[in-house]
C-alpha positions as CSV (number, residue, x, y, z in Angstrom):
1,X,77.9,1.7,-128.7
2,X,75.0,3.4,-127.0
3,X,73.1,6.1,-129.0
4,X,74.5,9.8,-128.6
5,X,72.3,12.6,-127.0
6,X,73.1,16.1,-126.8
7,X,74.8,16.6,-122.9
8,X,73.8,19.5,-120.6
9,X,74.5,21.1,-117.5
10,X,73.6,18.7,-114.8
11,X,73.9,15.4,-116.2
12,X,76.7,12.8,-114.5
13,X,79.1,11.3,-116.5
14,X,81.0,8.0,-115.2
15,X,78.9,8.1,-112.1
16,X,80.8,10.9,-111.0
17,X,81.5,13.8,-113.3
18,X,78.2,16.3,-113.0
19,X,78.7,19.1,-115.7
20,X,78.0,22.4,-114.5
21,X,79.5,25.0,-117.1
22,X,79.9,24.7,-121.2
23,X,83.9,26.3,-121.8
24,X,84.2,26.0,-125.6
25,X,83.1,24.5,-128.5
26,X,85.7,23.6,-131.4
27,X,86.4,21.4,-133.9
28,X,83.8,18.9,-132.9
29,X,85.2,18.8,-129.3
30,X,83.7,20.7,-126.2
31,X,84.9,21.9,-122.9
32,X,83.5,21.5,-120.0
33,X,83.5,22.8,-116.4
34,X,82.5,19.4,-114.5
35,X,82.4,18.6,-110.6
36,X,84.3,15.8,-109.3
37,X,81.5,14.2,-106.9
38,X,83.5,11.9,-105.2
39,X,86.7,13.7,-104.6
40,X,84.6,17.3,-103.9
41,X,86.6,19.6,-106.8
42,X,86.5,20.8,-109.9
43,X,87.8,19.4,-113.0
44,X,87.8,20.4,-116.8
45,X,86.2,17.8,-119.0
46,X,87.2,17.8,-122.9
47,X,84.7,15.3,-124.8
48,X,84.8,14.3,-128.4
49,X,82.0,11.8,-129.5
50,X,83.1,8.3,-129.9
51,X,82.3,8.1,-133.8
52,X,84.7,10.6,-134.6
53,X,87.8,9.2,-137.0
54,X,89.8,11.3,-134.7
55,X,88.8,9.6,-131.5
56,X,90.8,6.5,-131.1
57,X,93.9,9.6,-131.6
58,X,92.1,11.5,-129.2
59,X,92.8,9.3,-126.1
60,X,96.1,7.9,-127.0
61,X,97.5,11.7,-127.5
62,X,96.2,12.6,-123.8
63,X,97.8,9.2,-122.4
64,X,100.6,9.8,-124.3
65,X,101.1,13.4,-122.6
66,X,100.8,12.1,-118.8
67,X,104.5,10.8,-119.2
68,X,105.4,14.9,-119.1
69,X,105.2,16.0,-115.2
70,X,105.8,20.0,-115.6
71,X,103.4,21.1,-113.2
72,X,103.0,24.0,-115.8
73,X,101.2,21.4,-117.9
74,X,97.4,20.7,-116.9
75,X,97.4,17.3,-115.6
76,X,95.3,14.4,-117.0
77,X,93.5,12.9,-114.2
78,X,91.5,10.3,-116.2
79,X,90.7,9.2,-119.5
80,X,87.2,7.3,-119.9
81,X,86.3,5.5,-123.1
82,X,83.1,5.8,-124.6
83,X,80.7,6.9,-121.9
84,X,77.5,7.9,-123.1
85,X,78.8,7.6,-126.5
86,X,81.9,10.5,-126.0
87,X,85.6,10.1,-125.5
88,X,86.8,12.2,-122.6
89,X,89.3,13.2,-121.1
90,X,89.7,14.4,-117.3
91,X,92.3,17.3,-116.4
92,X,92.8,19.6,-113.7
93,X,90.6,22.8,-113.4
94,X,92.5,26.1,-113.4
95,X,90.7,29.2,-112.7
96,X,92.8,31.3,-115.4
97,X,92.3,33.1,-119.0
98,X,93.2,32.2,-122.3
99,X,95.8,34.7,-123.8
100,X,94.1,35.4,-126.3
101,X,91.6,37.0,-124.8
102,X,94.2,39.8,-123.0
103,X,95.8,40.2,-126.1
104,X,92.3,41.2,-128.1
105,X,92.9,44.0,-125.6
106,X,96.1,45.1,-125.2
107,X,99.6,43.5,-125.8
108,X,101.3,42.3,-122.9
109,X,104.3,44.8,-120.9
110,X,107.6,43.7,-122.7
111,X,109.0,42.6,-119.2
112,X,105.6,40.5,-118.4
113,X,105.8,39.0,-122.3
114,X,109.6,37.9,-121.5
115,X,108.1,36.1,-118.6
116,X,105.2,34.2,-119.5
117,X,107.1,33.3,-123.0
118,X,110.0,31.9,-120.9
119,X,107.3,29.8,-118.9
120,X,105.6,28.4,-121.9
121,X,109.2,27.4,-123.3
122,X,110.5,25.5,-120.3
123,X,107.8,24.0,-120.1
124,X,107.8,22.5,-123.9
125,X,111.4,22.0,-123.6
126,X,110.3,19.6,-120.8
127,X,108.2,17.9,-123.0
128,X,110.8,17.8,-125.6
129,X,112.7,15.5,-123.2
130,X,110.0,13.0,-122.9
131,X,109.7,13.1,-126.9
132,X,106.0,14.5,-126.3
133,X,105.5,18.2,-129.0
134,X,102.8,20.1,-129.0
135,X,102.7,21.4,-132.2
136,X,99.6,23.3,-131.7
137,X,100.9,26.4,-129.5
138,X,98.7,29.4,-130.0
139,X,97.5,32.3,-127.6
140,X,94.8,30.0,-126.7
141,X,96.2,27.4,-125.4
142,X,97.9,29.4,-122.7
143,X,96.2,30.3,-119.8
144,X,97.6,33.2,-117.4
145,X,95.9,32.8,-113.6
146,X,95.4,35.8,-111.0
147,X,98.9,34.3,-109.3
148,X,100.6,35.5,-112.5
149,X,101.4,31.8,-113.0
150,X,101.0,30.2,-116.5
151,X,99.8,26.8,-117.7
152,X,99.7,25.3,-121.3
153,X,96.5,23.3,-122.1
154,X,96.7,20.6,-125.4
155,X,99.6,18.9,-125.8
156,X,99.1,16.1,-128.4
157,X,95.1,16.5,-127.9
158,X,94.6,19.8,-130.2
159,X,97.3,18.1,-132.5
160,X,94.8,14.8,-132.5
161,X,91.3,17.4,-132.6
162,X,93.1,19.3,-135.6
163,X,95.8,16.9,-137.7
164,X,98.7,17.6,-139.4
165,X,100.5,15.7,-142.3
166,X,100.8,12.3,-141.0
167,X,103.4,11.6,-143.7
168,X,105.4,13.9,-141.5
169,X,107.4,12.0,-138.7
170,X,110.3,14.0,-138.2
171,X,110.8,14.7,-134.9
172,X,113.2,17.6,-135.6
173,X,110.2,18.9,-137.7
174,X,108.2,18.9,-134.8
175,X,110.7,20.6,-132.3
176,X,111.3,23.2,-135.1
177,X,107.3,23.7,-135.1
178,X,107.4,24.3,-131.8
179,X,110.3,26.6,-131.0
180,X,108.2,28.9,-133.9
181,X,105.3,28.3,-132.0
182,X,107.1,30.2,-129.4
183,X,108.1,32.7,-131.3
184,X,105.2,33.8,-132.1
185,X,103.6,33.3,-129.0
186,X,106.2,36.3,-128.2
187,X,105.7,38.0,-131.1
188,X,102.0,37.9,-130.3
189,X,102.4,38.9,-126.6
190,X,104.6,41.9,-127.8
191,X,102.2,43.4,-130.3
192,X,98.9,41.6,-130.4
193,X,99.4,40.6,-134.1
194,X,99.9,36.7,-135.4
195,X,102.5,36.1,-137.5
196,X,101.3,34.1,-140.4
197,X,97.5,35.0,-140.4
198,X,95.0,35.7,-138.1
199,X,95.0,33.1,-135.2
200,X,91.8,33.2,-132.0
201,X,90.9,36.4,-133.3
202,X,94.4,38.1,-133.6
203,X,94.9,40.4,-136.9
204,X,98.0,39.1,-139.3
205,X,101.3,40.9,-138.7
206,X,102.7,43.0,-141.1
207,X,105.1,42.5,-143.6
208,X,107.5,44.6,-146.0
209,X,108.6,42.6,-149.1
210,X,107.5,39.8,-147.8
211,X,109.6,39.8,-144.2
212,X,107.8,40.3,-141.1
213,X,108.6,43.1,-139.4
214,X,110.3,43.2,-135.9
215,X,108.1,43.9,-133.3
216,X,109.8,47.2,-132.2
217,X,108.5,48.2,-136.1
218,X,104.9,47.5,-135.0
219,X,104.1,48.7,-131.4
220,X,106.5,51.4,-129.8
221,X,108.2,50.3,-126.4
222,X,109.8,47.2,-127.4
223,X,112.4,46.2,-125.5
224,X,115.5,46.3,-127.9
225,X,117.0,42.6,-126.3
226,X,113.5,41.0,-126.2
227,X,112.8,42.5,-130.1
228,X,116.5,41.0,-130.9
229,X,115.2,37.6,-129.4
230,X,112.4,37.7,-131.4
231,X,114.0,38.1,-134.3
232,X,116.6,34.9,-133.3
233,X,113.3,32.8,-133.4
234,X,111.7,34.2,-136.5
235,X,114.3,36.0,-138.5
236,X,115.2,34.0,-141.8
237,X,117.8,34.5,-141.2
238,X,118.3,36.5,-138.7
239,X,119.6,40.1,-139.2
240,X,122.8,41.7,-138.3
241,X,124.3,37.6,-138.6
242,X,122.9,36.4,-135.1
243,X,122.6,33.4,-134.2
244,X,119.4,31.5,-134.5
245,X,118.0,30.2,-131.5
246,X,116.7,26.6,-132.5
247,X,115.5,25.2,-129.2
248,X,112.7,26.0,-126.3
249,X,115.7,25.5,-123.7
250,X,117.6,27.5,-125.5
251,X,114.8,30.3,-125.7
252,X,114.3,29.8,-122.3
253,X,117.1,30.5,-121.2
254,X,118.1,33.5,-123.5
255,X,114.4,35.3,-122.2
256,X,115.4,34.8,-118.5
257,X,118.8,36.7,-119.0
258,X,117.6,39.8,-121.0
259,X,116.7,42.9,-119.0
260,X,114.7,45.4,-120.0
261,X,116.0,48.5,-121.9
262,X,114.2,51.8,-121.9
263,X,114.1,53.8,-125.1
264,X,116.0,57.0,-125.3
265,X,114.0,59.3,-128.1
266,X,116.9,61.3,-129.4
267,X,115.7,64.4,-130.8
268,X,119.0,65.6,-132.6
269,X,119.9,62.5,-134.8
270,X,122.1,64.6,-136.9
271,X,124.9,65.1,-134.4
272,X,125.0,61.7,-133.0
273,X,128.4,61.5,-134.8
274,X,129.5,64.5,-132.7
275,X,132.3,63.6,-129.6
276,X,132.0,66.9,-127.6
277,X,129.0,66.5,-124.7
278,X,128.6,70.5,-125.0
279,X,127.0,70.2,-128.5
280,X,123.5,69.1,-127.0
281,X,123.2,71.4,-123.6
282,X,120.4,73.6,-123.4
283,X,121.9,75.3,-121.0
284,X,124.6,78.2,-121.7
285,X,128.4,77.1,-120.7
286,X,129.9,79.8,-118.6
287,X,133.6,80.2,-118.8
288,X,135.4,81.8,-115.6
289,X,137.0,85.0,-115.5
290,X,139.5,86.7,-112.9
291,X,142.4,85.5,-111.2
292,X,143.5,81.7,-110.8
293,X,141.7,80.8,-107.9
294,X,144.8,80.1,-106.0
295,X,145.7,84.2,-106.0
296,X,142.2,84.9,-104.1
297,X,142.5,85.3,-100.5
298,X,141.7,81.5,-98.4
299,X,137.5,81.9,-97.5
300,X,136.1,80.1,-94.2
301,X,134.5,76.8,-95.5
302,X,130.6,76.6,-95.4
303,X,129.0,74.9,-92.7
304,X,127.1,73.0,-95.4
305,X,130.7,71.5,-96.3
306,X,131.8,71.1,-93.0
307,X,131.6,67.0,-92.0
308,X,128.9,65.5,-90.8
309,X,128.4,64.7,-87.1
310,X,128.8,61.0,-86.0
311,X,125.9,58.3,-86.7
312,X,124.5,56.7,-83.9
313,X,125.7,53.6,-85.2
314,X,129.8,55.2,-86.2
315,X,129.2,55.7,-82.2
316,X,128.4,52.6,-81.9
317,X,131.3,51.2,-83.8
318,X,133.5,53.5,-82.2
319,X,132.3,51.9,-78.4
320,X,133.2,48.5,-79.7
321,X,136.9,48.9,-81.0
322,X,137.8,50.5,-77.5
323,X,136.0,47.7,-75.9
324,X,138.1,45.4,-77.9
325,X,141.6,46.9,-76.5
326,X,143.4,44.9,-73.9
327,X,141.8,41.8,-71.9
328,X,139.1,43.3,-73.2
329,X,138.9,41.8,-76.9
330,X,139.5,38.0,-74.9
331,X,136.2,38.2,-73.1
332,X,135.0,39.5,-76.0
333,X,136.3,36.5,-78.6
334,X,135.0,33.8,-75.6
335,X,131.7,35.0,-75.3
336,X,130.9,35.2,-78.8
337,X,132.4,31.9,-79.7
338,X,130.4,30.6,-77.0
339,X,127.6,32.2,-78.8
340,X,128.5,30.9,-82.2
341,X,128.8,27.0,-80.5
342,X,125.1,27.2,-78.6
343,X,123.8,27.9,-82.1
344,X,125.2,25.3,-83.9
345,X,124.0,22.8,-81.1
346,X,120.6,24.5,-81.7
347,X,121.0,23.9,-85.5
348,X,121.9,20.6,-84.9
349,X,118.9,19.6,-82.5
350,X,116.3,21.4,-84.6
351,X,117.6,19.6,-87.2
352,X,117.7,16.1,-85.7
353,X,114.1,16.5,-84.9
354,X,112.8,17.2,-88.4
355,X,111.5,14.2,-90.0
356,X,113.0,13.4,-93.7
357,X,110.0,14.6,-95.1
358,X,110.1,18.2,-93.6
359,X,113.9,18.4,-95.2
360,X,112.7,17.9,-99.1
361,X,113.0,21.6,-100.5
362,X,109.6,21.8,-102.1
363,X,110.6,24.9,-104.1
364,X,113.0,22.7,-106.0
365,X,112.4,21.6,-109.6
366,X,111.4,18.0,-110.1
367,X,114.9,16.2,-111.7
368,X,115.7,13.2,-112.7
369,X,116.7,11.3,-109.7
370,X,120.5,9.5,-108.8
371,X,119.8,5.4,-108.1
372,X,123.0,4.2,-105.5
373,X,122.0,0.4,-105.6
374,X,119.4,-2.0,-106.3
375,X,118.7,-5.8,-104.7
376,X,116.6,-8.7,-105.3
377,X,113.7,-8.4,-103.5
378,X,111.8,-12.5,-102.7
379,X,110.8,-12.5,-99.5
380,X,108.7,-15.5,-100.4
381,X,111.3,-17.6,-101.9
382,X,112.9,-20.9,-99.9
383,X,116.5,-19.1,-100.3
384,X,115.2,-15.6,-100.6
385,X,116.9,-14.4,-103.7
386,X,116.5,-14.1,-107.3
387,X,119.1,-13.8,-109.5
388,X,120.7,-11.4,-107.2
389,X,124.0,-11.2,-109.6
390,X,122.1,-9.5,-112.3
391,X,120.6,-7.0,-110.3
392,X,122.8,-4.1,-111.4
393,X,121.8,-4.4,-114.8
394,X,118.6,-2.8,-114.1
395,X,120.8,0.6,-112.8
396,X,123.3,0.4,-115.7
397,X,121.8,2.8,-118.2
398,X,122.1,0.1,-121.0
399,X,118.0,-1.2,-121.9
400,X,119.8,-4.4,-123.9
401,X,120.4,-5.8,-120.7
402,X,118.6,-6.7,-117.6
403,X,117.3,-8.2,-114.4
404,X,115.5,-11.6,-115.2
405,X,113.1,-13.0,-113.1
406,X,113.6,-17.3,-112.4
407,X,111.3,-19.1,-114.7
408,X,107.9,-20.1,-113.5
409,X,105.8,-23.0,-115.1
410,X,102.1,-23.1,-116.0
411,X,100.6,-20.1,-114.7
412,X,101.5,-15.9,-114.7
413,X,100.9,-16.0,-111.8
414,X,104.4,-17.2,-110.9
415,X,103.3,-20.7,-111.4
416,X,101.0,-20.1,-107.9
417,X,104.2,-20.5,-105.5
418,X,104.5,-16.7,-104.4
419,X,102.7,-13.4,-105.0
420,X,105.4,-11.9,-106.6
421,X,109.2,-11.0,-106.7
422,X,111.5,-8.0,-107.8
423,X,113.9,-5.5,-106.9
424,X,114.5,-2.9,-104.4
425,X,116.0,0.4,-105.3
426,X,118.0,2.5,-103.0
427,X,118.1,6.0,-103.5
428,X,120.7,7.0,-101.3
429,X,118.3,8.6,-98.7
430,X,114.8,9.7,-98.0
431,X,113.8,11.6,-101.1
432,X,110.6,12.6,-102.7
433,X,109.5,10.7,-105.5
434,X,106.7,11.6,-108.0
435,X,106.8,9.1,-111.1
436,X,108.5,6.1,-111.8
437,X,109.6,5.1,-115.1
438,X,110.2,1.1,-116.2
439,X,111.4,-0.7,-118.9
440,X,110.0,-4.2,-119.2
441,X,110.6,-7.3,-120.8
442,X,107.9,-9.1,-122.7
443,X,104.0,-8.0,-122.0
444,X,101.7,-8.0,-120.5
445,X,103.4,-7.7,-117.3
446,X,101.5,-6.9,-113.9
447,X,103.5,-4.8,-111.0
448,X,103.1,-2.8,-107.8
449,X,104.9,0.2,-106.1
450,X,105.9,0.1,-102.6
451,X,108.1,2.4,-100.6
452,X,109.5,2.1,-96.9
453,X,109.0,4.4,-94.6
454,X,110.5,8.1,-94.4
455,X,113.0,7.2,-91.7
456,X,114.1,3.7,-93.1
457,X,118.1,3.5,-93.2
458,X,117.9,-0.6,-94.4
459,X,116.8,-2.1,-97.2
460,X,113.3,-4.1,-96.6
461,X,113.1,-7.4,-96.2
462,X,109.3,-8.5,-96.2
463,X,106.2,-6.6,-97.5
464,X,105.3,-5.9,-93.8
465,X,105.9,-2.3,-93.1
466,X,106.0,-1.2,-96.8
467,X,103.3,0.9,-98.2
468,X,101.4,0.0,-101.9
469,X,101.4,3.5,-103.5
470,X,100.9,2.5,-106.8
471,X,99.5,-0.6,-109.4
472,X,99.7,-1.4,-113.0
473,X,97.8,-3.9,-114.7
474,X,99.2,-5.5,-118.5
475,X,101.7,-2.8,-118.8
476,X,103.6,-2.9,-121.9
477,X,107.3,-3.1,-122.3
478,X,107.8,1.0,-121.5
479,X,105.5,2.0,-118.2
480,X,105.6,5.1,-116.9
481,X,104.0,5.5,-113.3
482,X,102.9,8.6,-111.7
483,X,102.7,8.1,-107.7
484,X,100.5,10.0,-104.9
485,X,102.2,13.6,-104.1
486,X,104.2,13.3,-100.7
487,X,105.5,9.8,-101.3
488,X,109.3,10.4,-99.2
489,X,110.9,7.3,-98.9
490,X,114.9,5.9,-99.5
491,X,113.9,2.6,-101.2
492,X,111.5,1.9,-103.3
493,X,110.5,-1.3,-104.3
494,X,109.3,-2.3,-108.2
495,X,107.3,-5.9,-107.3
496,X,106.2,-7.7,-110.4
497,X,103.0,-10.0,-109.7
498,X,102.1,-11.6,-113.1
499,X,104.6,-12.4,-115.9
500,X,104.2,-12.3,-119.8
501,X,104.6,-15.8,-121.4
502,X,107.9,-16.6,-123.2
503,X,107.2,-20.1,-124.7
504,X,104.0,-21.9,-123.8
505,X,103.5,-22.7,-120.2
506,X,106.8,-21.1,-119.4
507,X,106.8,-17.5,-117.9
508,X,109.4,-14.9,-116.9
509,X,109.7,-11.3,-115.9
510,X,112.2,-9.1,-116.9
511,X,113.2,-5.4,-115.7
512,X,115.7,-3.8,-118.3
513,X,115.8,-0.4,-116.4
514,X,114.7,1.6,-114.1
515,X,114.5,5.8,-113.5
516,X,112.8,8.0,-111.4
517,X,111.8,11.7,-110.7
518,X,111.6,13.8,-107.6
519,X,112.9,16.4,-105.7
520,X,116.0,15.5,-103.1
């Protein structure tokens, strides 16, 4: 291990990471503003030195996290072991502010808290589903940019940097840690207070008895609904019997269906009780006297009350019913269906001239995507298949079973008689794939990525024409692959290059399933 100096602005780490500014120093880790020389951007660097107990943690937490693809989530870019004598880890830059910092001075609009709250909880709800919890979620780990977008910075790392009970491996423990996490992240954003103590320079919130109080207690303007949420998350139990909100989905979802309530100040509490509207008029209610109006002599209406004269477009209207009298309405019907069939046939053409990648809807959310089919894929073989009747095990959703590989003797290398084999999955038609997720049997296992091209409609048979988007070296039995954005294809093809060893000499590959995610 080489000996550890104190870094500074201007010195390149990995050949290619110059730091430029110092972000933050905390519990023994620093931040770092860093330029990417080779790809021209900027990146955030977060080191800890390589001697720290907590550093072995440190790296498998951020690899661990690259599995969740929110784009609300700061990617990892690259983890690098032990360079000049730090751990660090790579992520995207984001030009943004911490939280914290606009809550030390002033709470957040109820409307706007609603919002970002709802962000930061789909997004951990998305990391739920990967099994990945944060566990750490405080004001300043969320960053709000200019856009009014938000992004969440240190899942798994500041649970690594700062550890909890390790006897603790409950997993519902740590989704209940979270959805309070979120809860007071709202609480927070509501009334500038931490509930539990005082967090990045927040003061404690108050409590009565030993309850915390509802935020609409604290800071006047609370939104009734979003207090009421609040209270789902936090409340133990809840009062008035509601029910308690026990998942980021489900806080999610309940944040994006309140609206926001103004507060009416009612300055006569005392006769709330009261039916009759007159009770709270401030002006006098005059009762009529004289004869029933119907005695008094008719008077000429006002012109104010007289109607009003035609529109321009009632004009309008009026010309096109009489034009629709008589022959008149069949001209009428044959023009504009006429109309209606020239724009069709102009859909139509536009559309045939797109390319499958222009009809991906990029404002789509990322999903897990449907799999129609999948093949053997041995282009090298003498007979050109490979256990082609187990192929469909790889689709079926069951991980005990699988796609097996012939066996190869000697080397991993498929005993040195082709450069690899495997499977071809058919998505049904072009769509936009952005990570790849395979279960493997056995490891290490070596494999590549390749997709056809946008406007394939059959399935490949030969490498030639295919694309390499992605490679994996001794993956383990669970792989996860992120691919290059923009990759639209309709097959995709999962081509294993170097088998683990079942018995000595003897060596097989093994696919037990396969998912992906994209947008369609």
């Amino acid at each position: 291990m080489s000996e550890r100096r104190a870094l500074a602005s201007g010195d390149v780490l990995s050949g290619r990471y110059e730091l430029q500014d110092l972000v933050s120093e905390k519990l023994g880790s620093t931040k770092w503003r860093a330029h990417d020389q080779i790809l021209n951007r900027n990146v955030g660097l977060e080191l800890l030195p390589s001697d720290d107990e907590r550093a072995a943690h440190f790296l498998d937490a951020a690899r661990e996290s690259t599995a969740v693809t929110d784009p609300r989530f700061l990617r990892v870019l690259d983890l690098i072991e032990d360079e000049q004598a730090h751990h660090l880890v790579v992520r995207e830059w984001a030009r943004a502010f911490p939280l914290d910092q606009v809550l030390l001075q002033s709470p957040l609009p109820t409307r706007r808290a609603a919002t970002v709250v709802a962000d930061v909880a789909e997004a951990i709800a998305h990391a739920h589903e990967f099994g990945v919890y944060h566990r750490r979620l405080s004001p300043h780990q969320v960053l709000l940019k200019q856009s009014g977008a938000v992004r969440v910075v240190g899942l798994g790392v500041a649970t690594a940097l700062s550890p909890l009970d390790e006897a603790d491996t409950d997993r519902a423990e740590y989704e209940r840690e979270d959805v309070e996490g979120i809860g007071r992240l709202l609480y927070a954003s509501l009334t500038g207070h931490w509930p539990g103590g005082p967090v990045d320079g927040l003061r404690p919130a108050p409590t009565e008895h030993g309850r915390l109080l509802r935020p609409r207690q604290v800071r006047a303007g609370v939104s009734r609904e979003i207090d009421r949420v609040c209270d789902r998350i936090l409340g133990d139990p809840p009062r008035h019997h509601e029910s308690p909100l026990t998942t980021a989905a489900g806080i999610a979802r309940v944040l994006r269906l309140t609206g926001e309530d103004e507060d009416l100040v009612d300055e006569h509490p005392s006769l709330v009780g009261f039916s009759s509207p007159d009770l709270l008029r401030l002006d006098p209610v005059i009762v009529p006297a004289g004869p029933p109006p119907g005695l008094e002599p008719p008077r000429r209406r006002p012109r104010a009350h007289e109607p009003a004269p035609p529109s321009t477009l009632e004009r309008a209207a009026a010309r096109g019913r009489r034009a629709t009298k008589g022959d008149r309405a069949l001209i009428l019907i044959g023009v504009l269906g006429t109309l209606a069939i020239l724009g069709v046939l102009g859909f139509l053409a536009d559309r045939s001239t797109q390319s499958p990648a222009d009809r991906i809807d990029d404002s789509s959310p990322v999903r897990v995507l449907p799999l129609q089919d999948a093949f053997d894929f041995d282009p090298q073989g003498t007979d050109g298949e490979e256990n082609r009747d187990e192929t469909p095990l790889a689709l079926d959703g069951d991980p005990t079973t699988g796609w097996r590989t012939s066996m190869y003797f000697g080397q991993a290398e498929l005993g040195g008689l082709k450069d690899g084999v495997g499977l071809v999955v058919d998505l049904g038609g072009p769509r936009e794939v952005s990570s790849l997720r395979v279960l493997l049997g056995g490891e290490p296992t070596d494999l590549e990525i390749y997709t056809a091209a946008d406007d394939a409609v059959e399935a490949p048979q030969g490498l030639d024409g295919l694309e390499r988007v992605a490679r994996v070296e001794r993956a383990g039995e669970d792989a996860t692959i992120s691919l290059p954005r923009g990759i639209v294809s309709r097959y995709v093809v999962v081509w294993l290059t170097r088998l683990p060893e079942v018995t000595p000499g003897e060596f097989r590959g093994v696919i037990r399933e396969i998912s992906m995610r994209g947008r369609s």
